[in-house]
C-alpha positions as a Python dict, from the first residue, in 0.01 Angstrom:
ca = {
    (1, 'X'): (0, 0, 0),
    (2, 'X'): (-311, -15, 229),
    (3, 'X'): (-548, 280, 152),
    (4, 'X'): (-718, 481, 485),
    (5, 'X'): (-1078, 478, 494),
    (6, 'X'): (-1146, 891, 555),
    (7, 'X'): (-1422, 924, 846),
    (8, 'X'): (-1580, 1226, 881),
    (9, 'X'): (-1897, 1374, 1155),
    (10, 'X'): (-2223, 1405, 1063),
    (11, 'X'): (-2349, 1694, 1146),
    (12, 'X'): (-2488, 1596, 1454),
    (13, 'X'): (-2172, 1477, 1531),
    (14, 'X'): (-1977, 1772, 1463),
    (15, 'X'): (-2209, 1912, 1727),
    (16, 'X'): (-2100, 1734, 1963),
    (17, 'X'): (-1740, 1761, 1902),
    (18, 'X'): (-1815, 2176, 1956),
    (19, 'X'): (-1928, 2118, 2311),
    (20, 'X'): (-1671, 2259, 2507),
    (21, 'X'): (-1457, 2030, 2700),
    (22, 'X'): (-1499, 2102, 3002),
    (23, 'X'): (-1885, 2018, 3011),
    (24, 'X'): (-2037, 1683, 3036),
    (25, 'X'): (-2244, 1557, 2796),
    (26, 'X'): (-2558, 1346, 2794),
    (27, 'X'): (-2593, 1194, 2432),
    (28, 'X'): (-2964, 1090, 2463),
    (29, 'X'): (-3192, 1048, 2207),
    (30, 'X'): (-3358, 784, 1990),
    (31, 'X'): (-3204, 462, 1834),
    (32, 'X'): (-2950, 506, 1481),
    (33, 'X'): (-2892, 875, 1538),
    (34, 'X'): (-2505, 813, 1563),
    (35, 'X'): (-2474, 852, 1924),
    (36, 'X'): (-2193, 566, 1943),
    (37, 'X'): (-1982, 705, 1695),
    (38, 'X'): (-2027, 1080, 1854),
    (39, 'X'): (-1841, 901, 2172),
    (40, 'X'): (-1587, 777, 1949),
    (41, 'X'): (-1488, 1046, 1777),
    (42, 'X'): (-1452, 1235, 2131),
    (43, 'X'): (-1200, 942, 2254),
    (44, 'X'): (-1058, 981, 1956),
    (45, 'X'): (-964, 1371, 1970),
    (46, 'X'): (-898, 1336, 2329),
    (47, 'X'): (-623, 1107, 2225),
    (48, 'X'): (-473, 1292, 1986),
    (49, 'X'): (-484, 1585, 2160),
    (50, 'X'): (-359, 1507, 2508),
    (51, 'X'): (-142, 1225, 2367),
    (52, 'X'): (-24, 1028, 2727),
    (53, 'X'): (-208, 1179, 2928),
    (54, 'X'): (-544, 1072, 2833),
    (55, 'X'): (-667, 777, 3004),
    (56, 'X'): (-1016, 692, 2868),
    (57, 'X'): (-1305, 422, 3040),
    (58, 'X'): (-1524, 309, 2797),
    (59, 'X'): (-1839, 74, 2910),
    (60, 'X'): (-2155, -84, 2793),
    (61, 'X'): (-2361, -342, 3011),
    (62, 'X'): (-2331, -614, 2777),
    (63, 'X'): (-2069, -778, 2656),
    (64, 'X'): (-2159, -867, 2280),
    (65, 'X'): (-2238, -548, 2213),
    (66, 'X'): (-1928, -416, 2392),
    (67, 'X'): (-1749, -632, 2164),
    (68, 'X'): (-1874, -472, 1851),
    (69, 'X'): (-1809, -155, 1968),
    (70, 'X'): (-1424, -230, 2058),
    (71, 'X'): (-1403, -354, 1651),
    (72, 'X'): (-1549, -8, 1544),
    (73, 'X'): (-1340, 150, 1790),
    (74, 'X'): (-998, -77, 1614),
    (75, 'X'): (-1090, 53, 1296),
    (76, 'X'): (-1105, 418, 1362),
    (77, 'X'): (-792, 405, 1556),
    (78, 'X'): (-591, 237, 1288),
    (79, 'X'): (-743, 466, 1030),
    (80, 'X'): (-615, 731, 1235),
    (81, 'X'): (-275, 603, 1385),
    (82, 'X'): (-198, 304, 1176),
    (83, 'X'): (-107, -40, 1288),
    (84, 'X'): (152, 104, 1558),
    (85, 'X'): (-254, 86, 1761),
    (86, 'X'): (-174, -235, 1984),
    (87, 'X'): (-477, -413, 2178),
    (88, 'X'): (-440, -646, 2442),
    (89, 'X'): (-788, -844, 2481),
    (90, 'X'): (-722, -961, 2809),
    (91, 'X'): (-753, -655, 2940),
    (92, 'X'): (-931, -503, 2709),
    (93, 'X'): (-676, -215, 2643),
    (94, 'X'): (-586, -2, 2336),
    (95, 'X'): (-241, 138, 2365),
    (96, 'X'): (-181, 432, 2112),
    (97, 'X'): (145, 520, 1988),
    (98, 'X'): (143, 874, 2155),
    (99, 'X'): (83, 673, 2449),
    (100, 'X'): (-267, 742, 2536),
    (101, 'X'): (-515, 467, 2614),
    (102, 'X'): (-875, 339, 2594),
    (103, 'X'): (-983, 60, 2830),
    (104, 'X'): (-1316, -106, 2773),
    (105, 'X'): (-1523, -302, 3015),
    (106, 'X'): (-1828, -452, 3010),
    (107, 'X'): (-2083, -427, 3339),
    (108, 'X'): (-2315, -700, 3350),
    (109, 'X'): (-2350, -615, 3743),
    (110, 'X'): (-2283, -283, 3942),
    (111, 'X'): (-1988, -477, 4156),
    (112, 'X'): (-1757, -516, 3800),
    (113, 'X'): (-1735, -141, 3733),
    (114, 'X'): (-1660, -112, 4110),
    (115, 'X'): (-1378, -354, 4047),
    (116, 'X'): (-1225, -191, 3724),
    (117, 'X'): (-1268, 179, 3880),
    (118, 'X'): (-1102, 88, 4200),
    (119, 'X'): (-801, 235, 4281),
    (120, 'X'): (-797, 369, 3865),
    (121, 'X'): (-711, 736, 3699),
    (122, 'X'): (-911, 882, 3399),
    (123, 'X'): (-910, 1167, 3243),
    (124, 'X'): (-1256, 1081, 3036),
    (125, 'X'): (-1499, 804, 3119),
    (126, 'X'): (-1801, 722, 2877),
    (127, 'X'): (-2079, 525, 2965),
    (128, 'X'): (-2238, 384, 2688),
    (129, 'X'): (-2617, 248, 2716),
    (130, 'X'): (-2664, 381, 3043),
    (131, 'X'): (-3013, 367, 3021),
    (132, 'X'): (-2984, -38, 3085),
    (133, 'X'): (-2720, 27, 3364),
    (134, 'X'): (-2555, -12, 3595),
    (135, 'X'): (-2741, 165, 3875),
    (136, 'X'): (-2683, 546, 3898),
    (137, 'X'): (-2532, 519, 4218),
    (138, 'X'): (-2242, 323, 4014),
    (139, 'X'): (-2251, 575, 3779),
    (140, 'X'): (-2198, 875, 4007),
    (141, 'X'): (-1867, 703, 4141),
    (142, 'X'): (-1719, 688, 3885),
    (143, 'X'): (-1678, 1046, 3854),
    (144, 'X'): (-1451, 974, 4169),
    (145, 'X'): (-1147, 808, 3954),
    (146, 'X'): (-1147, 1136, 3723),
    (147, 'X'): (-847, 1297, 3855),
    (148, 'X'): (-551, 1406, 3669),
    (149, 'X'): (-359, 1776, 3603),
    (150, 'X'): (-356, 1993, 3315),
    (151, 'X'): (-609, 1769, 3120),
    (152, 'X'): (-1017, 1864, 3123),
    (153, 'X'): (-1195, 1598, 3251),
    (154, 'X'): (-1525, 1479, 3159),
    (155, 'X'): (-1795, 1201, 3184),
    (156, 'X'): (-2003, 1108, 2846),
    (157, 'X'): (-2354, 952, 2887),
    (158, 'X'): (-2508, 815, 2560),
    (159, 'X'): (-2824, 620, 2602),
    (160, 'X'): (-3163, 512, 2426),
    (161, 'X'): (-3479, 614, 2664),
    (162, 'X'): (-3635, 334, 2835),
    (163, 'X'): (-3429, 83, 3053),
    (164, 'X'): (-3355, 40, 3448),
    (165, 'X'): (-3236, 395, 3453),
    (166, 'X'): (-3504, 601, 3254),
    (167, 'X'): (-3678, 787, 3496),
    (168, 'X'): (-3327, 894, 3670),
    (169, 'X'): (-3179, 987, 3348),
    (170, 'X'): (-3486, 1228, 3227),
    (171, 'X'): (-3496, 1385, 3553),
    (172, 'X'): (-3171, 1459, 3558),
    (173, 'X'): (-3038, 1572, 3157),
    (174, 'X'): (-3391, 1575, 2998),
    (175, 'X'): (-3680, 1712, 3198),
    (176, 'X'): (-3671, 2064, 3182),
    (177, 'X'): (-3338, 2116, 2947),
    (178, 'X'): (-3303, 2256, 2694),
    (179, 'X'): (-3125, 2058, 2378),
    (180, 'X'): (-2726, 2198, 2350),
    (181, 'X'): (-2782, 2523, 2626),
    (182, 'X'): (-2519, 2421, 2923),
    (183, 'X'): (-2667, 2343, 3265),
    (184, 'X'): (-2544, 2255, 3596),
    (185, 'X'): (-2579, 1965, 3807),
    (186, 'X'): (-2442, 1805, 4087),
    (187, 'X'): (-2145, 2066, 4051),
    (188, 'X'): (-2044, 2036, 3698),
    (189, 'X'): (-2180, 2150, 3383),
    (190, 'X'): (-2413, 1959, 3161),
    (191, 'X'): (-2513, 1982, 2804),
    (192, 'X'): (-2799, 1764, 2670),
    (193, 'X'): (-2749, 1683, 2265),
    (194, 'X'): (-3020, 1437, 2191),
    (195, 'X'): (-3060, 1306, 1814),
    (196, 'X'): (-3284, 1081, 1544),
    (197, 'X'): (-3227, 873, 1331),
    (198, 'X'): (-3266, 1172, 1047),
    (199, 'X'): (-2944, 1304, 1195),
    (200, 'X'): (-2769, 1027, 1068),
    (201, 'X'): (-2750, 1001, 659),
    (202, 'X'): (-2512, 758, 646),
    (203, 'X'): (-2818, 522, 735),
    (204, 'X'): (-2990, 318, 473),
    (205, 'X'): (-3377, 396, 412),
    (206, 'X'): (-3443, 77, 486),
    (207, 'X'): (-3368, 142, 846),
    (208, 'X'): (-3567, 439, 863),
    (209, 'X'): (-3894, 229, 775),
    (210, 'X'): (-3862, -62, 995),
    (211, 'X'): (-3974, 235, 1281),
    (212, 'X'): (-4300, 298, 1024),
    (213, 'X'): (-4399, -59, 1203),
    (214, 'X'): (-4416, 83, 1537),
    (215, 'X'): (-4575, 376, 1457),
    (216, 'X'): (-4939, 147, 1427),
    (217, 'X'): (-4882, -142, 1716),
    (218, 'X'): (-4660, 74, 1992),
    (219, 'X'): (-4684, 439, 1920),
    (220, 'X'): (-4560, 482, 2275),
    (221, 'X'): (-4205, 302, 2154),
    (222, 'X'): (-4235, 472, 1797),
    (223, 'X'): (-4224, 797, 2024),
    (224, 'X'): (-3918, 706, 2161),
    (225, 'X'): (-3673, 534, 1974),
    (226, 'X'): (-3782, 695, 1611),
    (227, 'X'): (-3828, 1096, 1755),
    (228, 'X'): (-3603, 1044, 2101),
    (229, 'X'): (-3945, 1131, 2338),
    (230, 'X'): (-3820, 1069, 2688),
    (231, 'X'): (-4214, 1129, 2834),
    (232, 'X'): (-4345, 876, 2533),
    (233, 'X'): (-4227, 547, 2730),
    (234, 'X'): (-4425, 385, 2948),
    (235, 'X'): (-4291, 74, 3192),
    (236, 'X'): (-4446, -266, 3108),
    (237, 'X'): (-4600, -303, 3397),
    (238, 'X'): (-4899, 7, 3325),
    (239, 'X'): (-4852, -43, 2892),
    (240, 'X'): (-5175, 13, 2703),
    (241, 'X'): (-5329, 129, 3064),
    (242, 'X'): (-5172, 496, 3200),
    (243, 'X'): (-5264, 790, 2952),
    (244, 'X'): (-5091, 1094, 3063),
    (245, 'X'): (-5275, 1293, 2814),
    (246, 'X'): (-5605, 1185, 2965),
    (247, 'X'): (-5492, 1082, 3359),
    (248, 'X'): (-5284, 1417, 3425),
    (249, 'X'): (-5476, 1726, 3559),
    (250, 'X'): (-5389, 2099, 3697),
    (251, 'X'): (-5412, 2090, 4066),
    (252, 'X'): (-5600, 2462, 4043),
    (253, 'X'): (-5852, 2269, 3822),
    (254, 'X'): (-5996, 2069, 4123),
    (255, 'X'): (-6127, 2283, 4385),
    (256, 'X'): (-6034, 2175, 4747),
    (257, 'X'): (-6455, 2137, 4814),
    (258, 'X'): (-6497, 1872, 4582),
    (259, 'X'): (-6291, 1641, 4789),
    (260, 'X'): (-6493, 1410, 4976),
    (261, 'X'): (-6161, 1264, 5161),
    (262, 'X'): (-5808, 1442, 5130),
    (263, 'X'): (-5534, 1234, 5362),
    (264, 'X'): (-5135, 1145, 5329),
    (265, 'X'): (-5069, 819, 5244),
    (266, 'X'): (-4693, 717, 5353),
    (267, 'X'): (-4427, 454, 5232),
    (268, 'X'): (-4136, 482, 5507),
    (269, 'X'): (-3767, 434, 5358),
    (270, 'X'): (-3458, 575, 5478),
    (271, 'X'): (-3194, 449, 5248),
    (272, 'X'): (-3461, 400, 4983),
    (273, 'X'): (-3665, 682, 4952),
    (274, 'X'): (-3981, 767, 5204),
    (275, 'X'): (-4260, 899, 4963),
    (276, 'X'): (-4584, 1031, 5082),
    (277, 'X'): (-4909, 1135, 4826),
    (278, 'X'): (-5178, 1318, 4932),
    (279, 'X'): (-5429, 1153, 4773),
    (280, 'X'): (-5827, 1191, 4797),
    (281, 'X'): (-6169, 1107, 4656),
    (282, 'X'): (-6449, 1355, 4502),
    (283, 'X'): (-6707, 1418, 4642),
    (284, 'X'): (-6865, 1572, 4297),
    (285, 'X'): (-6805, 1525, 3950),
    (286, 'X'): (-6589, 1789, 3825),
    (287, 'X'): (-6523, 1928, 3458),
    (288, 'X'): (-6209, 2067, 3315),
    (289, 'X'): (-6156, 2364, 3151),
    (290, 'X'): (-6073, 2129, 2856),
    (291, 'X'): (-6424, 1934, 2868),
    (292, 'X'): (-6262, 1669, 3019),
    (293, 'X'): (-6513, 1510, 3331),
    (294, 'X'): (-6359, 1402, 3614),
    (295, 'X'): (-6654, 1161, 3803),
    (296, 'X'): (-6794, 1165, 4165),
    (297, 'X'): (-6603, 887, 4371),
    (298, 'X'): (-6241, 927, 4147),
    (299, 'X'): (-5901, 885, 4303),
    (300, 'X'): (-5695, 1172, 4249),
    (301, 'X'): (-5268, 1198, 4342),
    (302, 'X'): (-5308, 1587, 4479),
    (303, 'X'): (-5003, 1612, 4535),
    (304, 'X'): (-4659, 1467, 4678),
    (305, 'X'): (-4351, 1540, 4935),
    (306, 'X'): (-4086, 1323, 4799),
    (307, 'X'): (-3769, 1255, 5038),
    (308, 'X'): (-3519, 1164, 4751),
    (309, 'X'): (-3160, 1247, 4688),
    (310, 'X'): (-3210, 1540, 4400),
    (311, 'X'): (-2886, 1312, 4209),
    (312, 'X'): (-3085, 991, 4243),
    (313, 'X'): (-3445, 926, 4244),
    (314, 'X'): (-3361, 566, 4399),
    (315, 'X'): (-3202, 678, 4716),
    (316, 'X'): (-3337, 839, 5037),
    (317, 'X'): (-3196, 1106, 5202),
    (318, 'X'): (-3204, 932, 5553),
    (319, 'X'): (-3353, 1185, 5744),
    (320, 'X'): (-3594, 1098, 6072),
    (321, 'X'): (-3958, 1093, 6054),
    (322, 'X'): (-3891, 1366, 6301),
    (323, 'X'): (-3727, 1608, 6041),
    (324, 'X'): (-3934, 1487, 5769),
    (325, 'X'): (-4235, 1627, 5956),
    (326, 'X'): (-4240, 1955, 5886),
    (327, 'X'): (-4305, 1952, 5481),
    (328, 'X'): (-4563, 1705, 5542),
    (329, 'X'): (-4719, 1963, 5758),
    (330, 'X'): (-4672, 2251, 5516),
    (331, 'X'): (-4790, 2014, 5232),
    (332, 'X'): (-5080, 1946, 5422),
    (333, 'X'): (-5139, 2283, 5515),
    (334, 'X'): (-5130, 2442, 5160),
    (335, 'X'): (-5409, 2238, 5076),
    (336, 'X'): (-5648, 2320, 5351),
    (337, 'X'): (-5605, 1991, 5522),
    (338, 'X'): (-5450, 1846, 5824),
    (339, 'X'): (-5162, 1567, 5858),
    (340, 'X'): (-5323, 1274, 5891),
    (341, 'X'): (-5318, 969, 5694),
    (342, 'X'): (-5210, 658, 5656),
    (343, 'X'): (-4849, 464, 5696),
    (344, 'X'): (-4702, 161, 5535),
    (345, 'X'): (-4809, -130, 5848),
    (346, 'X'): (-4490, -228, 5877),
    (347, 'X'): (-4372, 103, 5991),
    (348, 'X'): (-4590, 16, 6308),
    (349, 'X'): (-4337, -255, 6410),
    (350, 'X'): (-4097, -190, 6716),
    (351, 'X'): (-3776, -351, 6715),
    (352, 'X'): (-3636, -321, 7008),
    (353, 'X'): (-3938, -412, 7249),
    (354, 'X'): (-4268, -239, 7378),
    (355, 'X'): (-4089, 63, 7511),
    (356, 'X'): (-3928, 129, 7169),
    (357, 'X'): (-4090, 393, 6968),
    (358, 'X'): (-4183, 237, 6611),
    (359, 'X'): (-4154, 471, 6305),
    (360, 'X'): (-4490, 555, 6285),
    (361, 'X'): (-4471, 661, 6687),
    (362, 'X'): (-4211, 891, 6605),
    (363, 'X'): (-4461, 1040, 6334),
    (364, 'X'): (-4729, 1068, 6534),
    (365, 'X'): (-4480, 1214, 6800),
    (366, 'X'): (-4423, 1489, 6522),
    (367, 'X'): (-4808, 1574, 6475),
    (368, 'X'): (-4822, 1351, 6167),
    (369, 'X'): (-5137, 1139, 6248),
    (370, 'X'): (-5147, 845, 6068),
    (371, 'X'): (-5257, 468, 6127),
    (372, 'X'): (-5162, 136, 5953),
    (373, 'X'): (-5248, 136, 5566),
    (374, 'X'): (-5465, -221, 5463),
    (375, 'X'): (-5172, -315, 5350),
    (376, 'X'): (-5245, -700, 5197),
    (377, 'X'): (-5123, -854, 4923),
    (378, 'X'): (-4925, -642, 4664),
    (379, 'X'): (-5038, -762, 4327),
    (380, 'X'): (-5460, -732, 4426),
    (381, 'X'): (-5395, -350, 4546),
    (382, 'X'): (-5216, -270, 4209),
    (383, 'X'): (-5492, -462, 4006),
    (384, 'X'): (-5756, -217, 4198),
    (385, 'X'): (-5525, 83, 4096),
    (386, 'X'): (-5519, -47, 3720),
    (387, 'X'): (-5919, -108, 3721),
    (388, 'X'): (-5935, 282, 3847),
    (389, 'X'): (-5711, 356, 3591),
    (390, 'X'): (-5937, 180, 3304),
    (391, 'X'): (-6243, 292, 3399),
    (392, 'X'): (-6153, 693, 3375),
    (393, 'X'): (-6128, 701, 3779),
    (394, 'X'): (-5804, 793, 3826),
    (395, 'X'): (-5621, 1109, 3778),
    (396, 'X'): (-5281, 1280, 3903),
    (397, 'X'): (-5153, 1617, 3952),
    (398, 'X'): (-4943, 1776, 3719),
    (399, 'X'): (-4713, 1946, 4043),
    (400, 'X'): (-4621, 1521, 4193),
    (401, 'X'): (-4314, 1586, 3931),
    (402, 'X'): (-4192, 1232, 4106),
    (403, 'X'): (-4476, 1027, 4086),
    (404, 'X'): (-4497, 1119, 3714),
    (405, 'X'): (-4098, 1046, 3651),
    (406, 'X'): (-4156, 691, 3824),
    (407, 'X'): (-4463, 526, 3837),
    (408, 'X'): (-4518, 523, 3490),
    (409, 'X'): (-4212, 399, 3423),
    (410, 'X'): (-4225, 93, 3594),
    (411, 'X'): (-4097, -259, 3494),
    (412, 'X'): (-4312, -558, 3518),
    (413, 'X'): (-4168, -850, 3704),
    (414, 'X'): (-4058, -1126, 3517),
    (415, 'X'): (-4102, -1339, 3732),
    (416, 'X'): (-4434, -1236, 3858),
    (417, 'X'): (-4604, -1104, 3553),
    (418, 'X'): (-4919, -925, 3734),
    (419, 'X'): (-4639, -718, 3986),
    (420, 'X'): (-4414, -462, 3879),
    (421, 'X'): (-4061, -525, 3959),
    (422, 'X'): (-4014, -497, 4312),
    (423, 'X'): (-3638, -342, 4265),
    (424, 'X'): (-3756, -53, 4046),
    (425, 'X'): (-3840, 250, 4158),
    (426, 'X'): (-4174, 216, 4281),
    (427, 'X'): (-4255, 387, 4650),
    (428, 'X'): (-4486, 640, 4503),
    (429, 'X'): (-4674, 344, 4347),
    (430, 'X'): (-4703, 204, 4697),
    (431, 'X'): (-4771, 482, 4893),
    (432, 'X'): (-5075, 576, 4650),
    (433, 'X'): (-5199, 199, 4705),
    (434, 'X'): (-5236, 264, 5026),
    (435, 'X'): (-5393, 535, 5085),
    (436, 'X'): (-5681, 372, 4816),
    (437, 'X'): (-5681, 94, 5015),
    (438, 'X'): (-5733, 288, 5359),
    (439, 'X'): (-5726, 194, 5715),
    (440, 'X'): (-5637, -180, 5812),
    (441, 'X'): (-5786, -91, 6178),
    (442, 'X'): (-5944, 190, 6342),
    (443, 'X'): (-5724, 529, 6372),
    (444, 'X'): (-5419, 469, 6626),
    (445, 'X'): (-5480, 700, 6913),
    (446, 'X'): (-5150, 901, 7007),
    (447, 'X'): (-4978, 829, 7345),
    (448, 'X'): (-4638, 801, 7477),
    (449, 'X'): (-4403, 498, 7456),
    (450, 'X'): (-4196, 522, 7782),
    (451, 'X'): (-4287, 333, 8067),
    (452, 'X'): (-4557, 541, 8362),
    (453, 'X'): (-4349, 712, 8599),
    (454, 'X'): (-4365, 521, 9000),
    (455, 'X'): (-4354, 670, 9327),
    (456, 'X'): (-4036, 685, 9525),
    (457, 'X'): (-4032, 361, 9713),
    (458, 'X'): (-4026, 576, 10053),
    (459, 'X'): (-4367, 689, 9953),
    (460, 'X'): (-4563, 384, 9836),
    (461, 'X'): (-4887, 232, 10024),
    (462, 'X'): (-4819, -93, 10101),
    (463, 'X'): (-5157, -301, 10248),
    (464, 'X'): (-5195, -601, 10474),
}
């Protein structure tokens, strides 16, 4: 006779199991604090308690560790059903005898979860390392193939900080929550339950001290995998350079007079996001109520307008320079300044010949004066942004909430080593580059872009 291994919560876990079912849950936190096993246990009451009904989506990106997770997942179901549990690893389907079932899949690219989601019902879908992917966007649409009657549905998120997805996943569930209190976004109810690694005792101590490592050559990652610090990580691309602690200021610190310069710097998207800084340099040195010095001639990010959808910090919301007008005009306003600037120089092109009103046009159309940014090479702009950075002559506001959730978060290209990765998030990073760099030519004078009206023909001079 085959004995059954007894599995039983951890605390932490037993948490998570008292989450009502209705809410989604965002299982973030640092590495070895049973996160994994919290989402199994779920699956596994959801089973048992809506029997064939439940239809369950499990992911991770990769495929090895999907695989581990499936043989984890094997063992808890036969503890609790028995060998009756069948698996078919083509498919990568548990069928339970109460007929419920668990599909896993693993999404090395956004199109594969598109593929398995298509056209599918769930009544729970958990997303496992969705810090590493896929995109967001993928991520939201599968909340589209939750549909079924008389069972709650509900999406788990369990992820590690760092990864493609960091700065979307701590704006969203992090920033601003507070652990286990429900929340709402995007129409449902959220409950953030982050953990350590001291919520998990079945751990040896062994594991515990391979972090102590960290803690003296990258207290930044010590931050974040051993105590779960979302704010801790830094991308690649700034490590060992951006220091919140010393780089982030009050805006009421700096008064408005101490600006020798205070313009909008813009970086036009419409399906990716169009983010504009106002950014400016002192005039004076100025001290902080904390003894900190800020010196004559430093940058400063005074502040940002942001067009971004509020679900995803990687997509625009499409609106017209026209319509985007307006809050750069009241940003501009509040700070005692007018809307003028400068604009990414390829927002100066016209596609559709001379009479065609380029994207810039239609700002300065809108009172938004601004001329092309000396725009150049990429990687020599963001060097002259990390030099300001080293040499104490840099600083942001604490209100540019989006610059803050991004920039520093940035990936560094692995294929260009001095560039951050061009398909991260990183429009605030260029729109602040620009307006440091200034004006490629003089400022563009505002005029229209339709052709001068003529004279009836009846009335023209003609002369002999």
């Amino acid at each position: 006779m085959t004995s059954v291994r007894e599995i039983r919560p951890t605390p932490y876990q037993a948490q998570v199991l008292s989450v009502p079912e209705d809410h989604f849950i965002f299982l973030g936190g640092g590495r070895g604090g049973g996160k994994s096993m919290a989402v199994q246990f779920l699956i596994l009451r959801h089973c048992d308690q809506y029997k064939a009904l439940a239809k369950i989506l499990v992911t991770r990106r990769r495929l090895k560790s999907l695989l581990q997770m499936s043989e984890e997942l094997r063992a808890m179901l036969r503890s609790a059903y028995g060998p009756a549990v069948t698996y078919n690893q083509n498919d990568n389907i548990f069928r339970l005898p109460n007929g419920a079932t668990i599909q896993l899949t693993h999404v090395e690219s956004s199109s594969a979860l598109s593929d398995v989601a298509q056209g599918m019902s769930f009544t729970l879908i958990a997303v496992d390392e969705a810090g590493e992917g896929p995109a967001m966007e993928v991520i939201d649409q599968l909340g589209l193939s939750l549909r079924a009657s008389g069972v709650p549905l509900r999406i788990i998120l369990a992820g590690n900080p760092g990864g493609a997805n960091h700065s979307a996943l701590a704006e969203r569930y992090v920033t601003a929550r507070e652990p286990w209190v429900p929340f709402d976004f995007g129409g449902n109810t959220w409950v953030y339950a982050p953990s350590t690694v001291d919520d998990n005792p079945h751990l040896p101590e062994a594991y515990r001290k391979n972090f102590e490592v960290l803690r003296h050559t990258d207290p930044a990652i010590y931050r974040a995998m051993r105590l779960g610090d979302w704010s801790a990580l830094v991308g690649d691309f700034f490590q060992g350079i951006w220091n919140a602690e010393r780089m982030v200021v009050d805006h009421h610190d700096v008064p408005l007079d101490c600006f020798a310069s205070l313009k909008l710097s813009i970086d036009w998207g419409s399906a990716a996001p169009c983010a504009t800084v106002l950014v400016g340099q002192l005039a004076y040195a100025v001290r902080l109520p904390d003894d900190r010095v800020m010196p004559r001639g430093a940058w400063v990010v005074f502040d940002e307008h942001a067009e971004v959808d509020p679900r995803n910090l990687a997509r625009g919301t499409g609106r017209t320079p026209g319509q985007i007008a307006p809050s750069l005009h009241a940003m501009a306003a509040r700070n005692g300044v007018r809307a003028r600037g400068v604009i990414d120089s390829a927002a100066e092109a016209r596609q559709m010949g001379r009479a065609e009103a380029s994207i810039a046009d239609l700002f300065r159309e809108a009172g938004v004066r601004v001329s092309p940014a000396r725009k150049g090479a990429r990687v020599p702009r963001f060097e002259h942004l990390k030099q300001l950075m080293v040499n104490g002559e840099f600083y942001v506001a604490s209100r540019c909430r989006i610059w803050l959730a991004t920039v520093p978060s940035l990936p560094r290209d692995s294929r260009i080593p001095d560039d951050c990765d061009s398909g991260a998030n990183d429009h605030m990073l260029d729109a602040t580059s620009y307006g440091i760099a200034g004006e490629s030519t003089g400022r563009v004078k505002q005029r229209g872009f339709l052709p001068e009206p003529q004279m009836p023909r009846e009335e023209r001079i003609v002369w002999v």
